[in-house]
N, C-alpha and C positions, 0 to 999 in steps of 0.2 A: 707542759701546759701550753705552752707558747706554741710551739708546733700544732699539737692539737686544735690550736684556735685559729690557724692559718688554714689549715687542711681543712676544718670544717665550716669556714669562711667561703672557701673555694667547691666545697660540693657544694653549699645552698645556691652558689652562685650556677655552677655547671647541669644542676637539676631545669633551671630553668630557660638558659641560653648556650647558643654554639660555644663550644672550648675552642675556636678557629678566633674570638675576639677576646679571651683572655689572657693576659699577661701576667709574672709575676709583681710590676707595677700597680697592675688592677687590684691581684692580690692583697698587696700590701693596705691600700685603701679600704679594701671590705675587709681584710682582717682586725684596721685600726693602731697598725704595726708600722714601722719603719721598712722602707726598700730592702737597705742593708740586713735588715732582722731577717727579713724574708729571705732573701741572698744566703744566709748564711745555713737558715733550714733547708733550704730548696735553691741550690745554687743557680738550677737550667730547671725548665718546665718538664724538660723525661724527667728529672729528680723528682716531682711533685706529681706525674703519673705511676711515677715507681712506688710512692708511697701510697698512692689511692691502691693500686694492687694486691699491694700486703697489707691495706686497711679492709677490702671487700673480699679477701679471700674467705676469710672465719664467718662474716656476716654472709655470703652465697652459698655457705655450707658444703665449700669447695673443700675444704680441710678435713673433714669428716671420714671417719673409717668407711669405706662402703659397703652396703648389705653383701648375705651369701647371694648365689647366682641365683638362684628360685623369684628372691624378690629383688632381684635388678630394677626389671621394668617399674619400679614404681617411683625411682628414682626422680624423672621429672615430675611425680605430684608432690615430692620432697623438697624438690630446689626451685622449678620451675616459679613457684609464687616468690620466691626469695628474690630470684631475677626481676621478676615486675614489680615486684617493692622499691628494687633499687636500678629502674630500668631506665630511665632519663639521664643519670650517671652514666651507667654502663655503657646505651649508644656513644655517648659524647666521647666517653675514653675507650671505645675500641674503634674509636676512628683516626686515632692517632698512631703511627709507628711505631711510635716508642711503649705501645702498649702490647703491641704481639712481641716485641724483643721480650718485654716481661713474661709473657705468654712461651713463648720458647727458652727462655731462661729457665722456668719452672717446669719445662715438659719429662726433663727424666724422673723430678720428684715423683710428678704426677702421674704416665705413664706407669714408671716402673713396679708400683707395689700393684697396679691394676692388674699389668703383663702377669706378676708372681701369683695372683691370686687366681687367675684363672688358666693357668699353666699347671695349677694343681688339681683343677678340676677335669682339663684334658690334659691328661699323664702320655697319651697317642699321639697326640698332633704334635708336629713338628713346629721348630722354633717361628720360620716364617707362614705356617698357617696361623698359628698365636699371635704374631707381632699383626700382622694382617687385618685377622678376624677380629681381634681384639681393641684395636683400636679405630676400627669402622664403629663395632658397640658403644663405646665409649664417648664418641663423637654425639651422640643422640640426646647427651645430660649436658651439655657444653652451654657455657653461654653465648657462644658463638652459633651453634645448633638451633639454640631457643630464638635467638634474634634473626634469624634466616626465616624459620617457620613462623615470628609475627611479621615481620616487616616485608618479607618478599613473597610470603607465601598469602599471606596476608589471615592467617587463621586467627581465632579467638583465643583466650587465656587455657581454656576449656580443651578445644583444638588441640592446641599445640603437646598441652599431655597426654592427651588422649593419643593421639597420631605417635609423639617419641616413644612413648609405653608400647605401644605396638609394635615400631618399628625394631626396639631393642630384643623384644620375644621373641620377633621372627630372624632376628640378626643368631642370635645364639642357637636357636633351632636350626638356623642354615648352617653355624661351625659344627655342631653336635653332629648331624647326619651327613653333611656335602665337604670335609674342607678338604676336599683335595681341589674342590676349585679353584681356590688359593694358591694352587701351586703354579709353577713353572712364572716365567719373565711376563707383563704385560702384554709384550707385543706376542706372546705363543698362545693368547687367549682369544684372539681377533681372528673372525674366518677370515680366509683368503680372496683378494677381491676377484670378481667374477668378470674375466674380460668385456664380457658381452653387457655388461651393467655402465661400460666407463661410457663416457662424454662423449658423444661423437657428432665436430660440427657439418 
């Protein structure tokens, strides 16, 4: 209970201001709690983004089995609103480090049953067209994805699904029919430069 009331002390608070001005001292104040109390649930401020983490995963409907491949793309009109529900959060705590350590902490869970799942749907393609292909697709439901396409791209609620849905369709229809594009080293992908194009002062 007491956790509970710290942590949700601290989102009313980070909905509305920079996480760059709050402390677990602050903390303790908006919760109505003692330092030490606070200390003791949330030793260091990563501790008290680690728990926002694994408090917004179930509520972003990041946890969630994912549809068959047919109805992938529909996934941002699935999540997408979940994000701007809880998008004043979110900014704040993916602007801290200690949130992509979470973020990379939880990428095999997360990854991995995507990779199996559509490893069974291309039985042909090789491990690094899958690994590849697979997690370019993937990247288009992301709350990182979603936050790129409001904030930099500067598109609408509306937009933003419209455009990942899209871009997921044609993502899988380019592994379905091309993935040998996928193949071979980065650099054996890149034409060769063309001398007569280099710099010449």
């Amino acid at each position: 209970m007491t956790r509970e009331r710290i942590l949700m002390a601290a989102k009313d608070y980070l909905e509305k201001n920079d996480i760059e001005r709050l402390t677990l001292r602050r903390v303790a104040e908006l919760s109505g709690v003692s330092p030490p109390t606070v200390y003791a649930h949330f030793p260091t401020m990563d501790d008290l983004i680690a728990a926002f983490f694994q408090w917004l995963k179930p509520r972003l409907g990041l946890d969630q089995p994912l549809p068959s491949l047919k109805e992938l793309a529909t996934l941002p009109d699935r999540l997408f609103p979940r994000y701007e529900e809880y998008g004043p959060l979110l900014r704040n705590l993916m602007n801290k480090p200690s949130w992509d350590r979470q973020r990379l902490a939880d990428r095999d869970r997360r990854h991995g049953g995507w990779l199996d799942a559509i490893s069974a749907e291309f039985p042909d393609h090789t491990p690094e067209q899958l690994r590849r292909g697979g997690l370019v697709v993937a990247a288009f439901w992301t709350p990182t994805l979603w936050r790129w396409l409001r904030d930099t791209c500067g598109f609408t609620p509306e937009e933003t699904r419209l455009v990942a849905g899209w871009a997921i369709r044609v993502l899988i229809d380019a592994l379905k029919k091309d993935p040998s594009s996928l193949d071979g080293s980065p650099s054996n992908t890149l034409p060769s430069p063309d001398p007569d194009d280099e710099f010449k002062p």
